[in-house]
N, C-alpha and C positions, 0 to 999 in steps of 0.2 A: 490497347495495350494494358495489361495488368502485372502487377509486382505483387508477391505476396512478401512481407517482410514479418521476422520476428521481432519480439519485444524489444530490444536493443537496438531496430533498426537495421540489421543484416537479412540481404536476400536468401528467401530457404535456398540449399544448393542440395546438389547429388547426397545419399546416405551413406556414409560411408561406415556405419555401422547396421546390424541387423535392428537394435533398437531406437534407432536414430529416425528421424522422421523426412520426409514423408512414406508411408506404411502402405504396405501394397495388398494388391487381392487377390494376388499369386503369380506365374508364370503370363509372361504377358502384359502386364500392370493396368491388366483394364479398367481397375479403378485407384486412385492415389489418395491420398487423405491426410492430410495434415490438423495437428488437432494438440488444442491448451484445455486441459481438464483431467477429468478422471470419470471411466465408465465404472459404477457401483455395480452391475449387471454385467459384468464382461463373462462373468465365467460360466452364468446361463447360457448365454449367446455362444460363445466358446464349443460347446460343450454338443449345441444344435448344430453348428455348422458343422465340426467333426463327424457328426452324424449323414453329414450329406457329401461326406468326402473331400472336402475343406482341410490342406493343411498351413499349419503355423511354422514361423519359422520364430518369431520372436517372445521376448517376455515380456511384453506390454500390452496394457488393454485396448491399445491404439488398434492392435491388428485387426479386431473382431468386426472392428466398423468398412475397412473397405473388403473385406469380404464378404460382410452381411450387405453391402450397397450392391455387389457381384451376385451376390446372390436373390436379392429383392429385383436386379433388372430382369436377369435372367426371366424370372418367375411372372414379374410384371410384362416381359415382352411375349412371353408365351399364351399370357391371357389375352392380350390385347388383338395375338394371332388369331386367336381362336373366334372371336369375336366379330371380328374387324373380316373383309377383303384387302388379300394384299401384307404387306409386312408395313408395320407399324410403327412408327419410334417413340416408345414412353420420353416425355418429357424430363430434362435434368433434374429439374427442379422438386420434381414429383418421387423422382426415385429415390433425393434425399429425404424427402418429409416421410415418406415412406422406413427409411432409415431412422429417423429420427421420434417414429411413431415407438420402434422399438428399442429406444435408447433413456437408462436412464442414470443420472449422474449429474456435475455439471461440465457443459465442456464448448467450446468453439472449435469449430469445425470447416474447414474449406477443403472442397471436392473438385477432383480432374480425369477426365478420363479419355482414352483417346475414341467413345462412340461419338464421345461428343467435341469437335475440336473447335477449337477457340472459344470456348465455351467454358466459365467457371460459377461452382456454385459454393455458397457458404452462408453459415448459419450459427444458431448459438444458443442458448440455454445455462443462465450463472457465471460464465467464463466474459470477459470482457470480450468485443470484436468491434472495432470499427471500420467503417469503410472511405479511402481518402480519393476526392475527386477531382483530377486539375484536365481541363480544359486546353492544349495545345497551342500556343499561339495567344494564350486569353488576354486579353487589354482591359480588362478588370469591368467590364461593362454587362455581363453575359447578367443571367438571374440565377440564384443559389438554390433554387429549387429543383430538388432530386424526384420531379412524375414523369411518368412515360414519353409525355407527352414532348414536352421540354428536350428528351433525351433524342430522339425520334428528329426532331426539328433540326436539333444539335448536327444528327448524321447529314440531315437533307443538304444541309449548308457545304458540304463538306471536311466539321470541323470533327477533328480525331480528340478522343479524352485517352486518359491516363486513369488509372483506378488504381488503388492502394488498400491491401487487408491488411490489417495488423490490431496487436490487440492493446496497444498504446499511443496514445498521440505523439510522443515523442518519439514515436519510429519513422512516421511521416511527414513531419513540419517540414523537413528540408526538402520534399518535394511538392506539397499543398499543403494550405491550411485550411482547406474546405473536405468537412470531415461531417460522416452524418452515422453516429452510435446506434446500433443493433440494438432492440431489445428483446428479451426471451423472448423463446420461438418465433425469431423472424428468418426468414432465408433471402439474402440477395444471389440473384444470376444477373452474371454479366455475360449478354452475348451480342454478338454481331456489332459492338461499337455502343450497347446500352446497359443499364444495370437496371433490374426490375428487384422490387422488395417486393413480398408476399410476407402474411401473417398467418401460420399455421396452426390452426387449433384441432386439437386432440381428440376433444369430443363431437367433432363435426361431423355429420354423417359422408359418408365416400359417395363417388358417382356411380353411376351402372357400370361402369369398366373396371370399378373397384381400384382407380386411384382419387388420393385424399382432394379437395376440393377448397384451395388455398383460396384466400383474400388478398386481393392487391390492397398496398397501402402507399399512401403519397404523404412525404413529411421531405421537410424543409431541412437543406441543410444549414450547418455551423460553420463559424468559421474560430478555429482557434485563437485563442490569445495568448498566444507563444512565440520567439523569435527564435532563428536557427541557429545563434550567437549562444543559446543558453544550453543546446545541447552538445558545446565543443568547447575541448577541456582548454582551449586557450593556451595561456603557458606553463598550464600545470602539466606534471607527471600523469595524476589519474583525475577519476572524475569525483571520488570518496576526498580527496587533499583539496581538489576547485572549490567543492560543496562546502566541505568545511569553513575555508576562509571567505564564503559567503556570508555567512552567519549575520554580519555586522550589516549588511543592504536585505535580506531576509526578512530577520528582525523588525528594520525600519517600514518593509513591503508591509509584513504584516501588520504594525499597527496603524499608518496611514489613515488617516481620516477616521480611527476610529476613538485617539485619544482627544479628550479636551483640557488645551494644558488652562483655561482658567483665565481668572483677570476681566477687567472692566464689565465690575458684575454678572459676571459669569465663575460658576463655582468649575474644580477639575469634573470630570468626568470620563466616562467611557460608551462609545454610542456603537450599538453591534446591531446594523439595519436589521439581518436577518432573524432576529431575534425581541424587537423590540414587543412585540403585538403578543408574543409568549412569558414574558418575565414574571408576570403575575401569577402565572398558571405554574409556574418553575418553583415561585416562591410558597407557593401552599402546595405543594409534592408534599407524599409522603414520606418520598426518599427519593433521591436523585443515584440513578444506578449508571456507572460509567462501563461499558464494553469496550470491549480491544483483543488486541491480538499482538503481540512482541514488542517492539518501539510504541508504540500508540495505547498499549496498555501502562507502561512503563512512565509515558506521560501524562498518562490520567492520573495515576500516581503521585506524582510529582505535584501536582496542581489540588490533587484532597484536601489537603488542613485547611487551604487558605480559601474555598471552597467553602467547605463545611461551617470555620470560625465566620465570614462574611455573608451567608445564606442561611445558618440556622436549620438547615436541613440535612439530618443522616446520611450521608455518600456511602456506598457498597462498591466495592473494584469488582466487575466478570470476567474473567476470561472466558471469549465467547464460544471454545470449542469447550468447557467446563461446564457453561450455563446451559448450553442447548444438551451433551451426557445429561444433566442432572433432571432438565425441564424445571431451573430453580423457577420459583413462584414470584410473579411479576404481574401487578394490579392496575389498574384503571387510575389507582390516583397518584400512581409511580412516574418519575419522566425519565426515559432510560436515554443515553447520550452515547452515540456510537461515535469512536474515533477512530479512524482510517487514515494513512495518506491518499491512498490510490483512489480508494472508494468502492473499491471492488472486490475485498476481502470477501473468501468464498464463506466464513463461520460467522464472521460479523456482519455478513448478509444477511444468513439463517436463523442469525439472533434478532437480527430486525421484523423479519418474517414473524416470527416468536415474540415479541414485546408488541406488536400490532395487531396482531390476533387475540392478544390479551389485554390489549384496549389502553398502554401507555402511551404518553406524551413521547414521540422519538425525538432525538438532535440529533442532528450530523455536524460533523466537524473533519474536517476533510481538504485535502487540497486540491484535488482532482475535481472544477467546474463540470457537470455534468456525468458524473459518476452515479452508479446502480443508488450507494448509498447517499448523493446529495437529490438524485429524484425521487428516492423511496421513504425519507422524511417527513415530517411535517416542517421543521425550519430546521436552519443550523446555519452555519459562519465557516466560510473559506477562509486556512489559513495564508493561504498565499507568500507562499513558499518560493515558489519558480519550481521549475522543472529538476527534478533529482532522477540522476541515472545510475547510479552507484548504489546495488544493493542495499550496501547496507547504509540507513536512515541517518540523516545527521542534523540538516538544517528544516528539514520537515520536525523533526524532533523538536526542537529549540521553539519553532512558531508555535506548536500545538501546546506546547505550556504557555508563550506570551498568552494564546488566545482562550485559555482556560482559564487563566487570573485576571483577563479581562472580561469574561465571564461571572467570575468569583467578585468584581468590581460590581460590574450591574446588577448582578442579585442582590450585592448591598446594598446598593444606593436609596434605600427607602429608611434607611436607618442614619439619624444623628449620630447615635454615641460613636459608630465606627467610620463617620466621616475623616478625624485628622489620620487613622492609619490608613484610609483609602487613599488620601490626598500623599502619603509617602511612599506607597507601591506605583501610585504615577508618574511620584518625579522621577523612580528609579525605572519608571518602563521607558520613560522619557533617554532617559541614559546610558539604557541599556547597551545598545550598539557598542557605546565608548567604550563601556567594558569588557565588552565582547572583544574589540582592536586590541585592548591593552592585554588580552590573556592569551591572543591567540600570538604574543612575542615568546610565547614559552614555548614553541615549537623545538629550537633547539635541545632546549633540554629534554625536551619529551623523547626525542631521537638519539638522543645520550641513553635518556634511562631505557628504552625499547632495545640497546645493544647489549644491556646489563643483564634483559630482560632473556633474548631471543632464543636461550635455550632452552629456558626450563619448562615443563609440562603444565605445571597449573600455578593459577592465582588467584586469590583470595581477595574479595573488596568488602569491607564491612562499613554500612552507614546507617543512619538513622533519623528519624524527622521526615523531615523533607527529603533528606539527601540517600533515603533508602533507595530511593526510584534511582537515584542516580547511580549508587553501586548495583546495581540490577542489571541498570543502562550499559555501564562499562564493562561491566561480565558479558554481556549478550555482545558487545560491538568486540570484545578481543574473540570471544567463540566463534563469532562470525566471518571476519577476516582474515585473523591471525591463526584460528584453527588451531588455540590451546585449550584446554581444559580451564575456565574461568570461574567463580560464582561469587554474585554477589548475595551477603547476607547482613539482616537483620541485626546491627549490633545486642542491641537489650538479650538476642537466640544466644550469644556467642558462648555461653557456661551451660547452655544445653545439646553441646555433642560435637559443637565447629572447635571450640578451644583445642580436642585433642589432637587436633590436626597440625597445631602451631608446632615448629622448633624451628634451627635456625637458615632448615635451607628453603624453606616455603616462601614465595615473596607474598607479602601481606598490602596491600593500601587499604589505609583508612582515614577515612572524608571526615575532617572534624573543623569545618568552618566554624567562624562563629555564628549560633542559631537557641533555640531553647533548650538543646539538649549536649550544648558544647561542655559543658562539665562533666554528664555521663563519657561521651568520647572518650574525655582525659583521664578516666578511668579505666576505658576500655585499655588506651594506648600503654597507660603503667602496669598495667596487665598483662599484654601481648609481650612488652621489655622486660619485663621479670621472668619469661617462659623463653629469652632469648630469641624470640619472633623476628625475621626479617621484612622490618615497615618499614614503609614510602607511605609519608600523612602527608594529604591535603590540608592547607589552612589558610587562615586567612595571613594577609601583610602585617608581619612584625609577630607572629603566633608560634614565628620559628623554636627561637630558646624556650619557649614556654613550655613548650611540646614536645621537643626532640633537646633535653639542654644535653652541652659536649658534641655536637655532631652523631648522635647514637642510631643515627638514621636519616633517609631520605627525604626529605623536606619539598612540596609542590606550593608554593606562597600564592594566593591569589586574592587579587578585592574583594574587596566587599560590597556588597548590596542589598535589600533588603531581603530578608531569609526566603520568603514564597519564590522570588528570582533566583537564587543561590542556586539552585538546579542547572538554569541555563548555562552558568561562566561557568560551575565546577565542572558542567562535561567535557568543555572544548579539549583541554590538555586530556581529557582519557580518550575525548575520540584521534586526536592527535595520537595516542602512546599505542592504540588499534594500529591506524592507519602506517606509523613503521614499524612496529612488532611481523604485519603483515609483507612488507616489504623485504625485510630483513630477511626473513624467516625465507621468500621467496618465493610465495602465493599469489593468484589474482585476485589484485583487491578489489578490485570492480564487479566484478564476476565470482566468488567464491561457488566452490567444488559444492554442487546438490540443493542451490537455493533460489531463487527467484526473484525478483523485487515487487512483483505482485505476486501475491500466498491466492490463485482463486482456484485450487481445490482443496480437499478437507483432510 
């Protein structure tokens, strides 16, 4: 038996629209295709098949593939006639490689056709695909090993498997957690009760029958380290509101074993395995270059100053579809630090590709164990997050800063003068959680102000320091869910072009905790009030009158911490003010209209 499931974990079903998938190969469906990626090449392909009388019905580049599969058997069977006594049957397997000889892009792919019944194949190239395997009846004693052989045995016995394609682990836990990840150009077929991996290479010579002339490969499977509890929303509403009040057991996940609170001669510290054998090499960088892509850039962000001031080392931000446009210039004595959740980001793949070819130190930083970008590394550090289903990023957010100013700790740690501020960024990583419970009580009010909020078109976040990443952060999470027009900006920008924006029906927030640049804020804010601005400030407890004196505005009070951390607590209430803005307004907030929670095409 096989399930093909999408990322979310729903079985593919009927199309119910032309563009909707699975994509046929015309009248007939003699071949089906289902497929995560983007073909770069479609419109060549396109363009040949029309020529051979090939038509389309859809606008996707999805279609080109099962008709060039229709059209590769075709061709493939007629040689095989030719050759052969007798009628022949090209192999499944072959006719995708064949497919796939002429495919270029990234993309995952699982193939159905009725030449071949019970018979599936699938394969991959940049796109995540994994394959999940449970055994029928299994008493936990069988071997985890995915070779023919094994598989074969498995039949003789009589014992039936279950297989599972999906391009996320979390679509499969609740039926196996014996899972074994695809890598480019592999193709599994599962037939007759087995699943065979082949390794197909491009530049291989073909056989006399002029099909490609695959490798089998035998590798062992995994078994995840996920429970099925972490992908059911419990007794929350969504999965974006569960996520969120995680934060405070996240947090704690992620620093685990990695803080040393000190004492009985023993000084604090911070101990990051994967990472320990590289610290030296990090510390005489030229420059430490951070990639990302949305959330994960926004938290490299966030974690610069405290980075830079405890490292001594120049930090650059990329955005990784900007640096790979530009081909920016990237050295041998550079260590570039890719940050992903999934790990499977389709640019900040290509940017790793790009930073290793040019001979830098890579990190990965990542939550996804065995992810493109935690084996495509030289080291990095799992943020250990837990399982996030809800588009848009929240508590992978929050770990990916913990795990960057623990970071920013051990780069220090070779230096005295900056031991007592090391030793105060731990007691507050140490605390962090509490602070985290105690902000995340401002939910009501955030769903008060998200009712004040639900009409208007756009909003304005301005912060600064540290807390830039943050208004960046809350602009991307109300665009993403709530589907208004958001941006966050740069205060120090604000008198070059955003001022003229202000009057008094714009709702404005502005993040002015206490930090180094809490006096500029107070400026900003006397500013925005003189032009009649509609604020809502963030600040710290007891920062109210100070800031807003008479009630002249909406007031968000939160603790204090120390400022490197001050990212993490000041999100919760904006991802909160997202999460019912989105609500209100009457959107899926799990799911928003046109977006993905793994980005793996470009």
């Amino acid at each position: 038996m096989l399930v093909l499931l999408t990322q979310d974990g729903r079985p593919m079903g009927n199309r119910p629209q032309k563009n909707s998938h699975p994509q046929s190969s015309g009248e007939g469906n003699e071949f089906l295709v289902v497929h995560n990626g983007i073909i770069t090449n479609y419109l060549v392909l396109k363009e040949t098949l029309l020529r051979h009388g090939f038509e389309f019905e859809s606008d996707t580049d999805t279609e080109v593939i099962p008709k060039l599969a229709k059209f590769v058997y075709d061709r493939l069977s007629e040689d095989l006639g030719n050759i052969g006594e007798g009628k022949q049957i090209v192999p499944f397997s072959q006719v995708v490689m064949e497919v796939m000889r002429q495919l270029e892009g990234a993309y995952a792919l699982i193939f159905k056709s009725p030449h071949y019944p019970d018979e599936v194949v699938a394969c991959k190239r940049g796109s995540p695909l994994l394959l999940g395997v449970k055994d029928v009846g299994d008493n936990g004693k069988r071997s985890d090993t995915l070779v023919e052989e094994k598989l074969l045995l498995a039949k003789e016995h009589g014992r039936a498997r279950e297989y599972f394609l999906a391009s996320d682990p979390s679509a499969v836990i609740e039926h196996t957690k014996k899972v074994m990840v695809l890598e480019d150009n592999e193709v599994v077929h599962v037939k007759d009760g087995n699943a065979l991996l082949f390794k197909f290479e491009f530049d291989k010579a073909r056989s006399s029958s002029g099909l490609p002339s695959p490798t089998s490969v035998h590798r062992a499977l995994s078994i995840l380290d996920m429970e099925v509890e972490q992908i059911k929303k419990g007794n929350y509403e969504h999965y974006m509101q569960k996520e969120i009040y995680e934060q405070p057991e996240s947090l704690t996940t992620t620093m685990r074993g990695r803080l040393i609170r000190g004492g009985d001669l023993k000084r604090k510290g911070v101990l990051l395995g994967g990472l320990k054998d590289h610290l030296r090499t990090i510390r005489r960088s030229r420059r430490i270059i951070f990639i990302g892509c949305g959330t994960s850039y926004n938290a490299a962000l966030a974690a610069r100053p405290i980075i830079e001031e405890l490292s001594g080392v120049p930090v650059t931000m990329e955005l990784a579809s900007d640096l790979l446009d530009r081909q920016g210039p990237i050295y041998r004595e550079d260590t570039a630090i890719f940050v992903s959740q999934s790990g499977e980001t389709a640019d900040t793949l290509q940017a790793l590709d790009y930073a290793k070819v040019n001979g830098a130190l890579c990190v990965g930083i990542t939550n996804t164990v065995g992810s493109a970008i935690a084996r495509g590394t030289h080291c990095g550090v799992h943020i250990n997050a837990g399982c996030e289903i809800g588009v848009a990023s929240t508590k992978a957010y929050t770990s990916q800063i913990a795990v960057m100013t623990m970071l920013a700790l051990a780069l220090g740690d070779d230096s005295i003068s900056s031991q007592p501020r090391r030793e105060t960024v731990i007691d507050d990583l140490f605390d962090l959680p509490n602070k985290v419970r105690e902000v995340l009580k401002l939910d009501y009010d955030m769903e008060e102000l998200a009712k004040l909020l639900m009409d208007e078109q756009s909003l304005l976040v301005f912060g600064r320091g540290y807390n830039y990443a943050t208004a960046l952060e809350c602009a991307l999470k109300v665009k993403e869910v709530a589907l208004m027009h958001s941006e966050g900006i740069l205060a120090g920008e604000m008198k070059h072009g955003p001022l003229a924006l202000v009057d008094e029906t714009l709702p404005i927030i502005v993040i002015a905790t206490r930090d180094a640049t809490f006096s500029k804020q107070q400026s900003v804010i006397q500013q925005l009030r003189a032009r009649r601005g509609r604020l809502i400030v963030m600040c710290t407890k007891g920062d109210a009158k100070l800031l807003c004196p008479n009630g002249v505005c909406r007031v968000i009070e939160i603790p204090q911490v120390h400022e490197c951390l001050q990212p993490v607590v000041n999100i919760i209430p904006l991802q909160l003010l997202a999460y019912h803005l989105a609500v209100l307004r009457g959107y899926n907030v799990d799911q928003p209209r046109n977006l993905a929670k793994s980005v793996t095409t470009q």
